[in-house]
C-alpha positions in Angstrom: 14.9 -12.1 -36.2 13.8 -15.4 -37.2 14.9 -18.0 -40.0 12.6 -17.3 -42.1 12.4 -13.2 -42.1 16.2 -14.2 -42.5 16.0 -15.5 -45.8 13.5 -13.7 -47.5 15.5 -10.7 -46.5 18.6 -12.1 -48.3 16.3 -12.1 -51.6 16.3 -8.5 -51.5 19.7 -8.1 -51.0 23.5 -8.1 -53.3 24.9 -10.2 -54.2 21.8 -12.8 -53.4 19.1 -11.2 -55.4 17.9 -13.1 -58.2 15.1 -12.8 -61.5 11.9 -12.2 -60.6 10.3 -14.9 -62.7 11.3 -18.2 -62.9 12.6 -18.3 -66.4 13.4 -16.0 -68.9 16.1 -14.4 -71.2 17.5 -11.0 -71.5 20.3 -9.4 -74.1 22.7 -7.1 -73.6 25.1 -5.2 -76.5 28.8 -6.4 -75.8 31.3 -3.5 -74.8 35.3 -4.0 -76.1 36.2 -7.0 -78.2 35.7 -11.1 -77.6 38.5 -13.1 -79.4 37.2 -14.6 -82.4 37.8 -17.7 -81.1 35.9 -16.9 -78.3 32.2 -18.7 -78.7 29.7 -20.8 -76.9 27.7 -20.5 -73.6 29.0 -20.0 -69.9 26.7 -22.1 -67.9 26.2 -22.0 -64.0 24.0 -22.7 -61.0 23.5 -20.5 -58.3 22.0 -20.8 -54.7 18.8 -18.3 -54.8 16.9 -17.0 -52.2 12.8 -16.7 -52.8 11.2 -14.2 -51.2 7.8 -15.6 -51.9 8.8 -19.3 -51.2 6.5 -20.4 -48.0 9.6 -22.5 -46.9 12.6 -20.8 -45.9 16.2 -22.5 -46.0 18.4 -21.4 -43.2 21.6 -22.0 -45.3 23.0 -20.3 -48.3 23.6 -23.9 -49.3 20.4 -25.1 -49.1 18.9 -22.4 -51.2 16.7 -23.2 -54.2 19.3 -24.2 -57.1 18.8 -21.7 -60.2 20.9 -22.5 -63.8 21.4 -20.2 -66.2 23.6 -19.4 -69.0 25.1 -16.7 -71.3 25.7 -17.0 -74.6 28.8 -15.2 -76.3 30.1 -14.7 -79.9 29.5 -11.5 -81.4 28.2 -8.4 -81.1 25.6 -9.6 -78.6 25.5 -11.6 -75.6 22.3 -13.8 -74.2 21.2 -14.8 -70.9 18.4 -17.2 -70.7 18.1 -18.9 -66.8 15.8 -21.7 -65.7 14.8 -22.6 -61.8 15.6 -25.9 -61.4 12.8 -27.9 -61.0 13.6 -30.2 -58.6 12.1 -32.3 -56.5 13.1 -30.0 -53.2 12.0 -27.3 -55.1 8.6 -28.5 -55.8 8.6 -29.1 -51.9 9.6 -26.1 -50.9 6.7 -24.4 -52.8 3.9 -25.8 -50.2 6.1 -24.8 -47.4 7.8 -28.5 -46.2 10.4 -30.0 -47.5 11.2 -33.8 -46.1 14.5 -34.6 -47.5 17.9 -34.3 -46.1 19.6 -30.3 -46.5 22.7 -29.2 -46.1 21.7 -27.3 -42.8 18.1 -26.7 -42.7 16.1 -29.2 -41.1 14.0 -31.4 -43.0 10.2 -31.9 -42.8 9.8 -35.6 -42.0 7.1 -36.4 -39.6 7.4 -39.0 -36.7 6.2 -42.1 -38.5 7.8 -40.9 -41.2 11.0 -41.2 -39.2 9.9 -43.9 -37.6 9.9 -46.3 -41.0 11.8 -44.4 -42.7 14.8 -43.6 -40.7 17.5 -42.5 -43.6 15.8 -39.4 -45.1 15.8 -39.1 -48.7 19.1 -36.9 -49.5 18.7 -33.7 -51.7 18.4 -33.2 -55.3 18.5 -29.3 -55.5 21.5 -28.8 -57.8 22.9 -25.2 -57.2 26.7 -25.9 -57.0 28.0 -27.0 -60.3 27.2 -27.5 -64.1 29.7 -29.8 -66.3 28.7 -31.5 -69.7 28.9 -35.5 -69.6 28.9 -36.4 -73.4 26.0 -34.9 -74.7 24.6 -33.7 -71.2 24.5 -30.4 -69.5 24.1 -31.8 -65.6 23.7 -30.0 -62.7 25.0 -31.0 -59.3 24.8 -31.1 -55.7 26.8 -33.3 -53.0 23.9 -36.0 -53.3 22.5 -39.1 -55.2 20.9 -37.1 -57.4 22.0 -35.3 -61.1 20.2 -33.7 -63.4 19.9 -33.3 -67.0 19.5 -29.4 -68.2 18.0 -28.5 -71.8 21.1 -27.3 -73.1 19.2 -24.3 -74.8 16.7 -23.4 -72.3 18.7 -25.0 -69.1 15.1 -26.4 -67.7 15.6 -29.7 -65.9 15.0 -32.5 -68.2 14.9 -35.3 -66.0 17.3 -37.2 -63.5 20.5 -38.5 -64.5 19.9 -42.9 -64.3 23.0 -44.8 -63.7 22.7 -48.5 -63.8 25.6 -50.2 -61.8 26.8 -52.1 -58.9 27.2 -48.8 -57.2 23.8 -48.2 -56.3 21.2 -45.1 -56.0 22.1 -44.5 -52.8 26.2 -43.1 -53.7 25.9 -39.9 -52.9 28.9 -38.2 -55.6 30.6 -35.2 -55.3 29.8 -31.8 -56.9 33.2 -32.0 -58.7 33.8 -34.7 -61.0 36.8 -34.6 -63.1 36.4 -34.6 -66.8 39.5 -35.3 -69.1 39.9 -37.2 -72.2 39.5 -40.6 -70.8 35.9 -40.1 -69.4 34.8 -38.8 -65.9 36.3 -39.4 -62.5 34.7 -38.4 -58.9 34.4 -39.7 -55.4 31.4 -41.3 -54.2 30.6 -42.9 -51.0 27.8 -45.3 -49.2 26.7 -44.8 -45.5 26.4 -47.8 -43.1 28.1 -48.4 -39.9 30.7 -47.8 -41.7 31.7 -45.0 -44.4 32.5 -46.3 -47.8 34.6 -43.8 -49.9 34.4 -45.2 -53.7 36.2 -43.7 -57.0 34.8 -44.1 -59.9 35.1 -43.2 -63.4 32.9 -44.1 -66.5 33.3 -42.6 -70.2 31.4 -39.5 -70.5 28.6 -41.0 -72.6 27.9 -43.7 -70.4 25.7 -43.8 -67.2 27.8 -46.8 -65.9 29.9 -46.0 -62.8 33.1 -48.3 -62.7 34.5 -48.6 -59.5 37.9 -48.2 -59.3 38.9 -48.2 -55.5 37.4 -48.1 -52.2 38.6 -46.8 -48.4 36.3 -47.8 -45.8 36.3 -45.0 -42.3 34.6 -45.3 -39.2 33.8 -41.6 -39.1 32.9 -39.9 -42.4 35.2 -36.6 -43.2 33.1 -34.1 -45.0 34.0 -34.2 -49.4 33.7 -31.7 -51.6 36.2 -32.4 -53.9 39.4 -34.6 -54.4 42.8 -34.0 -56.3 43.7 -36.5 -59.3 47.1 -37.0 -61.3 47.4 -39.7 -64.3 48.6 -42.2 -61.5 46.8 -40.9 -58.2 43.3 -40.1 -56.6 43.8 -37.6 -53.2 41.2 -37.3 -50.6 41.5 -34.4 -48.0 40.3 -36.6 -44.9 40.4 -33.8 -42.7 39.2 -33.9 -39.3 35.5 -32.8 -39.6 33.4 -35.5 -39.3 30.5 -37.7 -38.4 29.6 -41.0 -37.5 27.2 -42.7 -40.1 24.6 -43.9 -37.3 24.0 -40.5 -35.9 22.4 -39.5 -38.8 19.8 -42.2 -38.4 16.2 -40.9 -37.1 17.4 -37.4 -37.0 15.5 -34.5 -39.0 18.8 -32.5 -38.6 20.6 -30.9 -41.5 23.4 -33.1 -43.0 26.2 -30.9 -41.3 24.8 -30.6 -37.6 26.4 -34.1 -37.3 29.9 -33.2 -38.4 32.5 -32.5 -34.9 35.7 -31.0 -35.6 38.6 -32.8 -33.9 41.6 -31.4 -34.7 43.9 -33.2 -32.2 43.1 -35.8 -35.0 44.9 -34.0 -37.5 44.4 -34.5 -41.2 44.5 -37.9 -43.7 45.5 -37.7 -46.9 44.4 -40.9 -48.5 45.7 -41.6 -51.9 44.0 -44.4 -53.9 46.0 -45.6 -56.7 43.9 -45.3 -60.1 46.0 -48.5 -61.6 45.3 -51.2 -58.7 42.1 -52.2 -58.9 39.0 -52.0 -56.5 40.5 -55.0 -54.2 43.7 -52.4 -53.2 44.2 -50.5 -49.9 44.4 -46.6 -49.8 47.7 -45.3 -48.3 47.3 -42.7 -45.3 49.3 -40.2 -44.3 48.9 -37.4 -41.8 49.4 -33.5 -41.8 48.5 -30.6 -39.8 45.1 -30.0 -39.2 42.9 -28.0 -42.0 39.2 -28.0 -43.5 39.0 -27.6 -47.5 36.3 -27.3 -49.7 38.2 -27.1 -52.8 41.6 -28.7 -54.8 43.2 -26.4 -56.8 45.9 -28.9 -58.4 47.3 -32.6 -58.3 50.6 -33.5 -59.8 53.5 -35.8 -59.2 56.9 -36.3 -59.2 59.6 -39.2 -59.2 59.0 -39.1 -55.5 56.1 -37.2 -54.6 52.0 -36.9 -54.8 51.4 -33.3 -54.7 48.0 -31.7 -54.3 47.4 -28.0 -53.5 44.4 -27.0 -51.8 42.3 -23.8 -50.6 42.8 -24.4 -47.0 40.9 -22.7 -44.0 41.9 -23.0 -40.3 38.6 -24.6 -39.6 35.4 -24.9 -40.9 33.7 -21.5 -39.6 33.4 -21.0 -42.6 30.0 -23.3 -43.1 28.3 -21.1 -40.1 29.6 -17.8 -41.6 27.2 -18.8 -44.6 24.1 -19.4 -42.4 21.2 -17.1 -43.5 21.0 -15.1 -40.0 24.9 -14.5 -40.0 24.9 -13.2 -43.9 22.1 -11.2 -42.8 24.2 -9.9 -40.4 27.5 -9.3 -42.3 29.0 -10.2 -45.7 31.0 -13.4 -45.6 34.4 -13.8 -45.8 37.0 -16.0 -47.6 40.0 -16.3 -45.6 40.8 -19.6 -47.3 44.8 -19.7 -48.7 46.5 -21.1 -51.1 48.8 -24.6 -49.5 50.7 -27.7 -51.0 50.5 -30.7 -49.2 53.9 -32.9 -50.5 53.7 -36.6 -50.0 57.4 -37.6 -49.8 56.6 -41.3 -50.8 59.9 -42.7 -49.7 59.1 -41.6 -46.0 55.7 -41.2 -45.7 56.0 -37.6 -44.4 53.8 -35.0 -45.5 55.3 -31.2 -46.0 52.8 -28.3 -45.6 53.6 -24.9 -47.3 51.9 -22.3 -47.8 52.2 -21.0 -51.2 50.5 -17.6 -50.9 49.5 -15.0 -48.3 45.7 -13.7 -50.6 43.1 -15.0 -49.5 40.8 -16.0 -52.1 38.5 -19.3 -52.7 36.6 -21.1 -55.9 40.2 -21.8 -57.6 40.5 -23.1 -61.1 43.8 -23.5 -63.3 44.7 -24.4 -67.2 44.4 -27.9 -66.2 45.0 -29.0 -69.9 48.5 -27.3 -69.8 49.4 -27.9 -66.3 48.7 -31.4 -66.4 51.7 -33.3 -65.1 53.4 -30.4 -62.9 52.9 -27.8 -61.4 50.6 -24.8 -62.2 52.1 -21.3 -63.2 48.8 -19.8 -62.3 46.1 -20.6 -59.7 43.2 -17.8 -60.1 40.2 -17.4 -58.0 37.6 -15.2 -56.3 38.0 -13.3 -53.5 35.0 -11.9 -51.4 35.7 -9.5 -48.3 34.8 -6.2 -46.0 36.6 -2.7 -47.2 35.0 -0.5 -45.0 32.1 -2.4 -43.9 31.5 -2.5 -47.7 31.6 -5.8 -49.8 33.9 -6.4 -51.9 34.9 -9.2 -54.5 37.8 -9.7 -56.9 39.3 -12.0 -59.1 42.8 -13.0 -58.2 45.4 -14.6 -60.5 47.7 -16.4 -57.6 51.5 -17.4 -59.0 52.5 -20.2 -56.3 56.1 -20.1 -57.0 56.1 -16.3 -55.7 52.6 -16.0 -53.7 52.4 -12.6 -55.9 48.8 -11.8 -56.8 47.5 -9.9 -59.8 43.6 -8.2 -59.0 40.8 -7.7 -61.0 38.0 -5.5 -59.1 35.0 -3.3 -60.7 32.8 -1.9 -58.2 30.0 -2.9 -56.9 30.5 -6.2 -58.6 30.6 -9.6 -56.4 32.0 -12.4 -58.2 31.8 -16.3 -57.7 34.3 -18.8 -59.5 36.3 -17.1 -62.8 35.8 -19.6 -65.4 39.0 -19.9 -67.3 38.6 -20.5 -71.4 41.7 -22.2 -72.8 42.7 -20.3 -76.6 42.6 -23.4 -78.9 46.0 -24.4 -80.1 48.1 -21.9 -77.3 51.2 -23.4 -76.6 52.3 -21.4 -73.4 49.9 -22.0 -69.8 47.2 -19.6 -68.9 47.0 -18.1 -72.5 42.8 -17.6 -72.7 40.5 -15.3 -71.2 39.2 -15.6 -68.1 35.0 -15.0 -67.9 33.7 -14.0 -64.7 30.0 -13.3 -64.0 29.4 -10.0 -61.4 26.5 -9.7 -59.4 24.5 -7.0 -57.4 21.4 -5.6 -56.6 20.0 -4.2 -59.8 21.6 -6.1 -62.2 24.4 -9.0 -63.5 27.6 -8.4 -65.9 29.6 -10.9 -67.5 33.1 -9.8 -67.9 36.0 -11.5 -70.4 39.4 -10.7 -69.0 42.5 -11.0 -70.3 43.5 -14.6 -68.1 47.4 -13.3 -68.7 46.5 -9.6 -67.7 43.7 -9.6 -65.9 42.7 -6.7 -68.3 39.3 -6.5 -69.8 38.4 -7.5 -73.0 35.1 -7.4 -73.3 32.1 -7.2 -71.2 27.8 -7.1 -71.2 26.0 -6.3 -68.6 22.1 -7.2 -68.0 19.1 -5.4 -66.1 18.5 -9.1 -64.7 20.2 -9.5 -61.4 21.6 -13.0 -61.0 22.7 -14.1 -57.3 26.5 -15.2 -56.0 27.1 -19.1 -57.5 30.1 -21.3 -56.6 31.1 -23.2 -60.1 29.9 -23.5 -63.8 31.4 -24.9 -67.7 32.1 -22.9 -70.6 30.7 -25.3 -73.6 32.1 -24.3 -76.7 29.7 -23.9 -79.7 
């Protein structure tokens, strides 16, 4: 079966069917009872599938980035959902598409390659929605950001920043927002890989950089760890050299090896030093991760727990002709990776035997120490049937606490922080289900896992990795 019949297969299929139009809204009556306190919008993008798209991606990844969002506070709750009209996306409509993917291979022709031999990068947002300031922006690993109406989540335009950094950075999908203004990782290709954090106040569209660590061979970034005195990459040993990637019309990932005689780098920038400083290194066990759960440190220690897989298999299991195939899995678990900074040692523990991924935390509560609570989404085979829960992960024990309502797939729980609650994970816990026919938001109980309260839509909505709550 080829690529293409791949994909357009997937359209038709849980949990990666999607609207049929390109915009819309829908409401649904809300079932049990929302706090009072309870009100805004969930927003999220989503990887979708077109069956009638000419071009084809061959990665889940890669797919055409769709944003939508559902309103809640009262008796009913709205979903309104935009595609993202992207450049890629308007590409992808006449069937070629010459930017660099994730995976699938780009359009470029030869003299295109020939003069042009760094291909555009992507700007098809479907991993993450945050608000900076007043901005709803989408994001991808890329260059590229974009603005979303915040009431009828259409793109509005790129996000401009004007700074020394440049239009080329390509940021991470996961910037870290807190009171003092936004913090992520970029870096700049070249014969060398340039690894930059930044941070700029959440109204401004100036990146100040804040440290650099310069690498021979790239490690793949998703996200970072950060405490109020640390930033911590996961260098781990999947990587690429910058200069392969010249000329080529391969997706971004075909040049990543994994070496994992090479073992794993943590490199820990130090957000007081300055740009002029040098990151520290220090080596662990090999590991691939996608995604930091928590930071925090001691007297002694940097401490940053991660979702950690035993390689990155993972990336093919996500491949259009292998979902086709089978339903993914997440074995991802739950690890802390303790920097003893006396010795420069690194201890590796693993906190929890479930396997789950897309972790979030009450990172307003557990700021400073270490989480009570890690919860998360966990997709898997029960009789060659998928299945997805949300997990509630206590690291001191590994117990797990299980949410699951049949047929429902869920991505990332979003967890909602009760204003003025004095104890750690005290909130609810709002977690979008999708499947063939149809989409559900459900509002558990973040303590329980219990459901509250919960509305489910005749407009299907497909699997998505990570989204904001924005309170009214």
């Amino acid at each position: 079966m080829n690529t293409t019949t791949a994909a357009a297969e997937l359209a038709k299929r849980a949990p990666f069917v999607g609207p049929s139009e390109d915009d819309g809204s829908a409401r649904a009556r809300v079932t049990g009872t929302l706090p009072e306190w309870l009100r805004g919008t969930l927003v999220r993008t989503a990887p979708m599938f077109g069956a009638s798209l000419p071009w084809e991606p061959t990665h889940l990844f890669d797919a055409v980035a769709l944003a939508y969002g559902i309103d809640v506070g009262g008796p009913e709750a709205t979903l309104h959902w935009a595609r993202i009209d992207s450049e890629t996306a308007r590409a992808a409509r006449t069937g070629r598409v010459p930017s660099a993917q994730f995976q699938t291979r780009n359009g470029r022709g030869f003299f295109q390659r020939l003069f042009g031999p760094i291909p555009k990068a992507t700007d098809n947002p479907n991993v993450n929605v945050v608000r900076m300031g007043n901005d709803v922006v989408a994001l991808t690993e890329s260059p590229h950001q974009w603005r979303l109406d915040p009431v009828t989540l259409r793109a509005c335009g790129r996000v401009e920043y004007h700074d020394s950094l440049g239009r080329s950075a390509i940021m991470l999908a996961h910037p870290i927002i807190g009171p003092d203004g936004v913090t992520n990782i970029a870096y700049r290709l070249g014969s060398r890989a340039e690894i930059m954090l930044y941070t700029h106040d959440a109204a401004s569209r100036a990146r100040k950089l804040v440290a650099t660590w310069s690498t021979p061979n790239l490690p793949y970034l998703h996200s970072f760890g950060l405490t109020e005195r640390s930033a911590i990459v996961v260098a781990h040993p999947f990587t690429a050299k910058p200069a392969s990637m010249l000329w080529s019309n391969a997706g971004f990932i075909e040049h990543f090896r994994w070496h994992p005689e090479r073992g794993t780098r943590l490199v820990v920038f130090d957000r007081t030093a300055g740009p002029a400083q040098t990151a520290r290194e220090y080596e662990t066990d090999s590991l691939f991760v996608f995604h930091v759960a928590h930071a925090f440190e001691t007297a002694d220690a940097a401490i940053v727990d991660v979702l950690a897989f035993d390689d990155p298999s993972i990336i093919a299991s996500a491949m259009t002709r292998t979902l086709l195939a089978r339903a993914p899995e997440l074995p991802a678990k739950l690890r802390r990776l303790t920097i003893d900074r006396r010795t420069g040692q690194v201890r590796n523990e693993l906190l929890s035997d479930t396997p789950f991924e897309l972790p979030q935390v009450d990172a307003e509560r557990a700021a400073g120490r270490a989480a009570t609570t890690v919860f998360g989404a966990s997709v898997g085979l029960d009789r060659g049937v998928s299945t997805g829960d949300i997990v509630a992960i206590d690291p001191r024990s590994g117990s797990a606490r299980r949410f699951r309502e049949a047929p429902w797939i869920f991505g990332e729980p979003v967890f909602v922080g009760k204003p003025g609650r004095a104890r750690e994970g005290e909130g609810v816990l709002l977690a979008v289900g999708s499947h063939e026919h149809a989409s559900a938001l459900f509002a558990l109980d973040a303590s329980t896992l219990d459901v509250l309260a919960r509305a489910e839509f005749r407009t299907p909505l497909p699997f998505g990795f990570h989204g904001s709550f924005l309170p009214s």
